[in-house]
DSSP file (Angstrom, degrees, kcal/mol; ACC not computed):
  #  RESIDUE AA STRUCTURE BP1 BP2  ACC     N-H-->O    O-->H-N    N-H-->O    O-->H-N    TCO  KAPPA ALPHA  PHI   PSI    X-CA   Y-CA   Z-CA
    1    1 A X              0   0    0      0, 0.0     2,-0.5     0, 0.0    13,-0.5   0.000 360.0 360.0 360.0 144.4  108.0  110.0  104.5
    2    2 A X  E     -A   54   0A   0     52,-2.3    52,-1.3    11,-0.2     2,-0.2  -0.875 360.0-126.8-158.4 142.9  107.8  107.1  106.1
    3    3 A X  E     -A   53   0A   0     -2,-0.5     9,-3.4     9,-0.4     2,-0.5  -0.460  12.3-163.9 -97.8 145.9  105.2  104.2  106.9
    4    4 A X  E     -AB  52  11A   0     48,-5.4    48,-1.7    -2,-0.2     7,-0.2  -0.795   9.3-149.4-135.2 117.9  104.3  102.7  109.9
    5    5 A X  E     -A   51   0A   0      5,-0.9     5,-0.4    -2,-0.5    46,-0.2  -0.292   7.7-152.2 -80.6 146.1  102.4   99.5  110.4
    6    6 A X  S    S+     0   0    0     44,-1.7    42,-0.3    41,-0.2    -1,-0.2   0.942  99.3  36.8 -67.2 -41.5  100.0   99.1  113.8
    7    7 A X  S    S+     0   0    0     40,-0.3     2,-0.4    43,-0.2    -1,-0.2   0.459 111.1  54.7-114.6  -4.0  100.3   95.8  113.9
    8    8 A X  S    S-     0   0    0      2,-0.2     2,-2.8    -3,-0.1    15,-0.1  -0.886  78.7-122.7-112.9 135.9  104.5   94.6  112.7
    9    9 A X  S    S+     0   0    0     -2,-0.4     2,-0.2    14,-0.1    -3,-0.1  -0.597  76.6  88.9-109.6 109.1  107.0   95.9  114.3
   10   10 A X        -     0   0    0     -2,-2.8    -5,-0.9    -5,-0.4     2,-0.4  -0.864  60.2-145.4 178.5 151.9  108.7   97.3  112.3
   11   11 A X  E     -BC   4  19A   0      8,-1.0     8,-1.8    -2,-0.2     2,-0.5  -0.934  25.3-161.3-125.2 141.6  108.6  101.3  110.7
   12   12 A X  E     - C   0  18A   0     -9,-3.4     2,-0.7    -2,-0.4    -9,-0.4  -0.974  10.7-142.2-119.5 140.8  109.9  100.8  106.8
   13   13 A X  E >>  - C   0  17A   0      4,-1.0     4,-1.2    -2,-0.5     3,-1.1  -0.858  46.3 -76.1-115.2 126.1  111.1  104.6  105.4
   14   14 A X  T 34 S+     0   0    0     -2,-0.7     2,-0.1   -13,-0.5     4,-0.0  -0.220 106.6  21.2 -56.2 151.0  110.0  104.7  101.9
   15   15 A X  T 34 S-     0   0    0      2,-0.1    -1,-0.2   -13,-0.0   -13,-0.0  -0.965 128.2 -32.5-104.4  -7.6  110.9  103.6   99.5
   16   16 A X  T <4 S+     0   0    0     -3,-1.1    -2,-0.1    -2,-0.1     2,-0.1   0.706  92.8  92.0-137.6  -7.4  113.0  100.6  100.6
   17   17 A X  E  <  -C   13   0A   0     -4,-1.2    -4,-1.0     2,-0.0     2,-0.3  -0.316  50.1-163.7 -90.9 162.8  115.2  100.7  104.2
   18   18 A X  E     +C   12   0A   0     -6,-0.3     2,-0.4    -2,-0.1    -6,-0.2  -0.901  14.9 174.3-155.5 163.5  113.8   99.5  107.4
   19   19 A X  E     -C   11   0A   0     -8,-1.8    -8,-1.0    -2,-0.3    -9,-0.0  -0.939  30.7 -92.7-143.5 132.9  114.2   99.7  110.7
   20   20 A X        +     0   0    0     -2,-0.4     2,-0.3   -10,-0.2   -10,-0.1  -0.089  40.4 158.0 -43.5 168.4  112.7   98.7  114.4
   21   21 A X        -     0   0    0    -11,-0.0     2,-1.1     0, 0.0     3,-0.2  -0.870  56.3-104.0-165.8 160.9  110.6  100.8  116.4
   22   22 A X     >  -     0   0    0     -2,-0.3     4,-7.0     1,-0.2   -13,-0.1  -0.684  52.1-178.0-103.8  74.9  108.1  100.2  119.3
   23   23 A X  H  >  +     0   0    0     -2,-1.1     4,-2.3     2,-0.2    -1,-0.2   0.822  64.3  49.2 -55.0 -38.4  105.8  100.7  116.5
   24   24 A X  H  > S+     0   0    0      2,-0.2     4,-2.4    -3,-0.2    -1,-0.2   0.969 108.9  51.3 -60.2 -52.2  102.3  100.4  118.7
   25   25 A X  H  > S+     0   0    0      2,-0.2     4,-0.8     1,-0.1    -2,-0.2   0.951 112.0  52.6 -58.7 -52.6  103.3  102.8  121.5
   26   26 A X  H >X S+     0   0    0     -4,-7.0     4,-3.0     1,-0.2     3,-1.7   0.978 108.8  51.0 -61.6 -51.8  104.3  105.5  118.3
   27   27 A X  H 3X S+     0   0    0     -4,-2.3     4,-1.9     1,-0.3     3,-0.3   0.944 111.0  42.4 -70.5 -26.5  100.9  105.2  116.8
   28   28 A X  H 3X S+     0   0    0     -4,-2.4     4,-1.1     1,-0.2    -1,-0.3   0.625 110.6  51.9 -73.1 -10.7   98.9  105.8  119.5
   29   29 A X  H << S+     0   0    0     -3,-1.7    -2,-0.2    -4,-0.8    -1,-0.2   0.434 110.3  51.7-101.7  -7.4  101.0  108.6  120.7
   30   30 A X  H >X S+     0   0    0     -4,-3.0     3,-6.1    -3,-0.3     4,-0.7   0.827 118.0  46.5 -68.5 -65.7  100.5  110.1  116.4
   31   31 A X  H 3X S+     0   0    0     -4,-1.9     4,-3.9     1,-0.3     3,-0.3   0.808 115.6  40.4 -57.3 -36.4   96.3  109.4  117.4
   32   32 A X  H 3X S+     0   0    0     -4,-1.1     4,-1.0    12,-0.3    -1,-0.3   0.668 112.0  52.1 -89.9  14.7   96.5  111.0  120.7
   33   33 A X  H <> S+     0   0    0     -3,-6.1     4,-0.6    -4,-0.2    -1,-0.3   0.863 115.7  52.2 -97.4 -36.7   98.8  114.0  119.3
   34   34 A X  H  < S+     0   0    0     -4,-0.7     3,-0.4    -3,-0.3    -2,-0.2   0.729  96.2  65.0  41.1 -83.3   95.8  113.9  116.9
   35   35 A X  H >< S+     0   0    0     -4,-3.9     3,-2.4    -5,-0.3    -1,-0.2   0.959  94.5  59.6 -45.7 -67.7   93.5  114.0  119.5
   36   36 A X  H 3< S+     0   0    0     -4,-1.0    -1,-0.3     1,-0.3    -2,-0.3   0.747 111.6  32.8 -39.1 -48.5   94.5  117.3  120.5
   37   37 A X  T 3< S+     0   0    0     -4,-0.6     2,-0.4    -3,-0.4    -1,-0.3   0.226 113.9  55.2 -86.8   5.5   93.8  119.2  117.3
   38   38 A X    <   -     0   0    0     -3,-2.4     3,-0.3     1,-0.2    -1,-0.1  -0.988  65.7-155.4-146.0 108.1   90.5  117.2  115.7
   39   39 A X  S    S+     0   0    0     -2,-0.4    -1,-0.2     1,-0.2    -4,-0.0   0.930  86.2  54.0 -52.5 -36.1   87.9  117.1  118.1
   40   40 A X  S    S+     0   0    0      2,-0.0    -1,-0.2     0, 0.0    -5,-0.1   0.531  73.1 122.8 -86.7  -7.7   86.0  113.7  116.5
   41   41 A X        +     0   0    0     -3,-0.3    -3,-0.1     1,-0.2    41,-0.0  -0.377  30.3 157.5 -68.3 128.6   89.2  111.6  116.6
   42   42 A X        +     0   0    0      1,-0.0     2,-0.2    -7,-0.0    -1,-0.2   0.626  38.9  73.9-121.1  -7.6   88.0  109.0  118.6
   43   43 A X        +     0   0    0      1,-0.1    -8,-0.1     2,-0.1     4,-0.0  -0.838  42.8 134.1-112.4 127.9   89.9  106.0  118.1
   44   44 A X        +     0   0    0     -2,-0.2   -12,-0.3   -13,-0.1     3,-0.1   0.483  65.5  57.1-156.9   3.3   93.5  106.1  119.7
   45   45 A X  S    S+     0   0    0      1,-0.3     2,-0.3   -14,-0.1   -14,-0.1   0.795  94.7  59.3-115.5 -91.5   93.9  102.8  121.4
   46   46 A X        +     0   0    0      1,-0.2    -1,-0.3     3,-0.0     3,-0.1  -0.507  57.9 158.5 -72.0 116.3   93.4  100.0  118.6
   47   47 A X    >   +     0   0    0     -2,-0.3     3,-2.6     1,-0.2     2,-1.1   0.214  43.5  87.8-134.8 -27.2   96.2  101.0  116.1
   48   48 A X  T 3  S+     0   0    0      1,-0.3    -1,-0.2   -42,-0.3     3,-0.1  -0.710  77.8  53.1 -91.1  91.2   96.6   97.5  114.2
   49   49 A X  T 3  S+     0   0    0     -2,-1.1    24,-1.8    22,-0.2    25,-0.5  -0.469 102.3  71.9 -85.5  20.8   94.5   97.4  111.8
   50   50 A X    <   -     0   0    0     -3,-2.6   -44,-1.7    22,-0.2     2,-0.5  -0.977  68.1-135.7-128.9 138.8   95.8  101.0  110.2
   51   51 A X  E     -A    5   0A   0     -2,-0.4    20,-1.7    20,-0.3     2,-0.5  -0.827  15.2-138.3 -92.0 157.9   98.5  101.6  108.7
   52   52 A X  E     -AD   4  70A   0    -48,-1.7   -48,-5.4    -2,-0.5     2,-0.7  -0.876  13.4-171.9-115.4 100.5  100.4  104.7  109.5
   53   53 A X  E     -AD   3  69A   0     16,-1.4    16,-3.1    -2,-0.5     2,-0.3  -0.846  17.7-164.1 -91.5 108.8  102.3  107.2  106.7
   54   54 A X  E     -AD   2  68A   0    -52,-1.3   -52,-2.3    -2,-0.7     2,-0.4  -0.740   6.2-147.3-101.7 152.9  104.4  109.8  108.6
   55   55 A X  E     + D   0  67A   0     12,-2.5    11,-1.3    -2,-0.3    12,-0.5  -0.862  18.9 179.0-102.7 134.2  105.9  113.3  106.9
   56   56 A X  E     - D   0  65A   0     -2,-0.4     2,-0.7     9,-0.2     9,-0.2  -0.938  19.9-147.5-135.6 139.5  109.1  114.7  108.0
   57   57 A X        -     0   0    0      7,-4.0     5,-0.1    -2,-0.4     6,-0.1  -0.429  16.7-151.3 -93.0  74.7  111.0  117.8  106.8
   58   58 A X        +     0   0    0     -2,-0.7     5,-0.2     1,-0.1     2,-0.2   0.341  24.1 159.1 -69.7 159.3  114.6  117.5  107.0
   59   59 A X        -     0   0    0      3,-2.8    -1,-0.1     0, 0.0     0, 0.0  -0.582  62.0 -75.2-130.6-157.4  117.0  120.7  107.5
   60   60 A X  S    S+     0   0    0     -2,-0.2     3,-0.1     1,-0.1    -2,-0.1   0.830 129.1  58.9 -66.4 -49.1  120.2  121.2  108.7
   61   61 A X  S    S-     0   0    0      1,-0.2     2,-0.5    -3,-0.0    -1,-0.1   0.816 117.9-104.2 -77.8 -28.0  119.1  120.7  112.2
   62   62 A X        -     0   0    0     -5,-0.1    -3,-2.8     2,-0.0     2,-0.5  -0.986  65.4 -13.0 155.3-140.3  117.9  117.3  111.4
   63   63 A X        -     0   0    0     -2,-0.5     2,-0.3    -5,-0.2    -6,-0.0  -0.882  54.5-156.4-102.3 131.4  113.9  115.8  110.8
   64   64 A X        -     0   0    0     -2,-0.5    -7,-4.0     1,-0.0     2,-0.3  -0.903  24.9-117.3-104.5 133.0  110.9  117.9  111.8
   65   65 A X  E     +D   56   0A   0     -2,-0.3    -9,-0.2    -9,-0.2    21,-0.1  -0.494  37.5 174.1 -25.2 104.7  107.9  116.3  112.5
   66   66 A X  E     -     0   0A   0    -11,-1.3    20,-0.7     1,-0.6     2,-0.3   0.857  51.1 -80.9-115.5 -81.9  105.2  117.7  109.7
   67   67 A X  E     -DE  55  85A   0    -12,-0.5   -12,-2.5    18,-0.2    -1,-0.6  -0.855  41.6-137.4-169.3-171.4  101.8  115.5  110.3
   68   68 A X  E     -DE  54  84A   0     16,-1.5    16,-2.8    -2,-0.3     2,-0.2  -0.752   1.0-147.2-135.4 164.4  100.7  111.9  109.2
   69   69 A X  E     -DE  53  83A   0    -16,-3.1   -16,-1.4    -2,-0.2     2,-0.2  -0.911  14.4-144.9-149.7-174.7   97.7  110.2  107.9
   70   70 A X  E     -DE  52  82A   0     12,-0.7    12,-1.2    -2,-0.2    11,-0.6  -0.805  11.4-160.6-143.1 163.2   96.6  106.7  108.6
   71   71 A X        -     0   0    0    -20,-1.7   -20,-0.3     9,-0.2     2,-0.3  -0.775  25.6-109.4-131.4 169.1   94.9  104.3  106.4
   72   72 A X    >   -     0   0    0      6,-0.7     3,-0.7    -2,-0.2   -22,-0.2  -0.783  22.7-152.0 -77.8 148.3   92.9  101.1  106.8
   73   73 A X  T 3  S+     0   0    0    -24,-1.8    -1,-0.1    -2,-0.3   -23,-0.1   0.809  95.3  42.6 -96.2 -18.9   95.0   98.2  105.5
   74   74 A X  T 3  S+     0   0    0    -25,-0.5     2,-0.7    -3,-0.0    -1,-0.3   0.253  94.5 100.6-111.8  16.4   91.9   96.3  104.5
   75   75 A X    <   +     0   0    0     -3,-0.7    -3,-0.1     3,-0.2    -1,-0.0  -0.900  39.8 177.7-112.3 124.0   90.0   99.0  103.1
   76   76 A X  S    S+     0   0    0     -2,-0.7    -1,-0.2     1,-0.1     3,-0.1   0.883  80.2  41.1 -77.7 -60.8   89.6   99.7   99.5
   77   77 A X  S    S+     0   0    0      1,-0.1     2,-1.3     2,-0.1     3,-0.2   0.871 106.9  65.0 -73.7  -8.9   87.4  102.6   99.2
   78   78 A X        +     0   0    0      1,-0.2    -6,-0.7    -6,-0.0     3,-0.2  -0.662  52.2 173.2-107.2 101.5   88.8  104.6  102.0
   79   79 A X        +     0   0    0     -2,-1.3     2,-0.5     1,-0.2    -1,-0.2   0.882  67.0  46.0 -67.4 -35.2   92.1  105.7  101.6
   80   80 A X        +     0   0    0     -3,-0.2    -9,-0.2    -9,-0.1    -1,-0.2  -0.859  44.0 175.6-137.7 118.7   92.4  107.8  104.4
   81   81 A X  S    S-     0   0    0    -11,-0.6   -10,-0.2    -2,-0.5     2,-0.2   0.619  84.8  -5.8 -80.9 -19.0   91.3  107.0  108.1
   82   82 A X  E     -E   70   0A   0    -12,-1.2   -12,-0.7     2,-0.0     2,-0.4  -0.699  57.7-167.5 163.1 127.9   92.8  110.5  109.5
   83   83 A X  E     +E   69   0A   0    -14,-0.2     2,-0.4    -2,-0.2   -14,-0.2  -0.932  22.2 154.2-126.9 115.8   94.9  113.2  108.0
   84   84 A X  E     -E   68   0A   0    -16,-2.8   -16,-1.5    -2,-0.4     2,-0.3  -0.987  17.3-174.1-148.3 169.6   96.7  116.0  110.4
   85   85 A X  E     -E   67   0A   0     -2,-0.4   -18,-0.2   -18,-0.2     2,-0.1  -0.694  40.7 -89.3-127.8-177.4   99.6  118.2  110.1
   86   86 A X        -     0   0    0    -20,-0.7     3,-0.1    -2,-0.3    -1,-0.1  -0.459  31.6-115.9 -80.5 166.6  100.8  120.3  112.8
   87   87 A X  S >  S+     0   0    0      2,-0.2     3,-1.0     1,-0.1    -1,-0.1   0.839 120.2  42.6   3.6 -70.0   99.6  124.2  113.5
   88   88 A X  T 3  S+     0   0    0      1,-0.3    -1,-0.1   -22,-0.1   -22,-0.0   0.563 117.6  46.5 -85.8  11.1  102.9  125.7  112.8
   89   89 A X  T 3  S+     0   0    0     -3,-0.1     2,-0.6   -23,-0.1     3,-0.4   0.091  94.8 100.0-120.2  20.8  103.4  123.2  109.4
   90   90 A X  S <  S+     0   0    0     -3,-1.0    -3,-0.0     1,-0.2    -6,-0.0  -0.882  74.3  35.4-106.4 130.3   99.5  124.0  108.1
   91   91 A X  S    S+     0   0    0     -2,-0.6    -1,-0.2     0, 0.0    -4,-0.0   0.746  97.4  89.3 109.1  41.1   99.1  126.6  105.3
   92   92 A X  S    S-     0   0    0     -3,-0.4     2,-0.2     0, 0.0    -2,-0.1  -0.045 107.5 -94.5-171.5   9.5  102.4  125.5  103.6
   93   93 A X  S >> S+     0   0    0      1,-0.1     4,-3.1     4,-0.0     3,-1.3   0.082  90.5 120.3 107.4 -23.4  101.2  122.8  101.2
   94   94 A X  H 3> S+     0   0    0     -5,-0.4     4,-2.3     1,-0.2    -1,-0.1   0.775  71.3  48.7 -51.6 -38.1  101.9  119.9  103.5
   95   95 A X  H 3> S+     0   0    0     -6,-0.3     4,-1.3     2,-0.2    -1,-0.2   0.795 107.5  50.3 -55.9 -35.3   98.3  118.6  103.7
   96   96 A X  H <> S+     0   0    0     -3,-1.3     4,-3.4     2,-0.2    -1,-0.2   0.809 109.2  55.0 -86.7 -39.1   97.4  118.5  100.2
   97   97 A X  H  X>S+     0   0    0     -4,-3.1     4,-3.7     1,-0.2     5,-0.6   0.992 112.1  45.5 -44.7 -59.2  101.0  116.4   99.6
   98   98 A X  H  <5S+     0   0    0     -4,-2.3     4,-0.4     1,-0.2    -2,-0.2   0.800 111.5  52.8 -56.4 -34.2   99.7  114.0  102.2
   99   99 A X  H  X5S+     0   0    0     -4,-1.3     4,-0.8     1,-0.2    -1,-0.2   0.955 115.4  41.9 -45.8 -72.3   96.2  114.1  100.3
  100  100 A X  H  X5S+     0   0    0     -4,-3.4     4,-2.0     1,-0.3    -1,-0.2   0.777 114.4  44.8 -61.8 -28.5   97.9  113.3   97.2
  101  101 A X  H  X5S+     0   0    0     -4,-3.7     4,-1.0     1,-0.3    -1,-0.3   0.722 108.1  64.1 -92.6  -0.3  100.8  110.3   98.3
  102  102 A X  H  4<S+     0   0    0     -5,-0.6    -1,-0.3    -4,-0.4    -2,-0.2   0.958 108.1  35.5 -69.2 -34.2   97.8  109.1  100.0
  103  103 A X  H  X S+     0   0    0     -4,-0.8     4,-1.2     2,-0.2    -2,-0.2   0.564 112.3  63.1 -81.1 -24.9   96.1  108.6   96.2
  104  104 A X  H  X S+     0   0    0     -4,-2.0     4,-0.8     1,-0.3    -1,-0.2   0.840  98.5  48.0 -76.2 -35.5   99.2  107.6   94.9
  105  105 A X  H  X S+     0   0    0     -4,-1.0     4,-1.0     1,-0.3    -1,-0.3   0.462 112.8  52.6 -88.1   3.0   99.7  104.5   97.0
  106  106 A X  H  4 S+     0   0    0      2,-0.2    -1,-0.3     3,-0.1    -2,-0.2   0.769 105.6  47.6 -98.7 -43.8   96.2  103.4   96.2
  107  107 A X  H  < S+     0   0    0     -4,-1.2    -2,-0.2     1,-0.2    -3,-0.1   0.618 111.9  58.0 -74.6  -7.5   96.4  103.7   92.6
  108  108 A X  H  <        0   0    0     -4,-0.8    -2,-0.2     1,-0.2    -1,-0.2   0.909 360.0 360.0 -79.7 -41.6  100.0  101.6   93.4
  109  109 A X     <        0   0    0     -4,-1.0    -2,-0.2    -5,-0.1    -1,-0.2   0.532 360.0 360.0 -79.1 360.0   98.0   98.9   95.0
């Protein structure tokens, strides 16, 4: 797992390492990979003000994309701005994980 802010560039992989990225240009390409699978996502442009938690499942073969969710950084009651996983990664527990470190970092803050 690993977070990525819209607005610093920089992608930190929890809990402590971090490393550059062209951090705007990846979150707008998670919301419009998004887009494709949630009809109401409507927002895909304006990416800084959310942060961005991405899942990945390592193998042998390396890290697979699993899904994200995004938060507001300035929101307290909403924890989560937009939750997907992939197709072929859905029915396999991954959503309800994201559900949950999504709750966890809120009860960290």
């Amino acid at each position: 797992m690993f977070e990525v802010d819209g607005r610093k560039n920089k992608v930190s992989l929890l809990p402590h390492s971090t490393m550059v990225a062209d951090k705007q240009i990846y979150c707008q390409n998670l919301c419009l990979l998004a887009k494709m699978f949630l009809d109401h996502k409507t927002l895909y442009y304006d990416v800084e003000p959310f942060l961005f938690y991405v899942m990945t499942e390592v193998d042998e073969l390396g890290a697979r994309f699993v899904g994200y969710f995004s938060k507001e950084k300035r929101s307290i009651d909403n924890n989560v701005s937009c939750i997907m996983t992939l197709p072929v990664r859905q029915r396999k527990g991954w959503g309800q994980l994201l559900i949950d470190f999504s709750k966890f970092i809120i009860v960290q803050v």
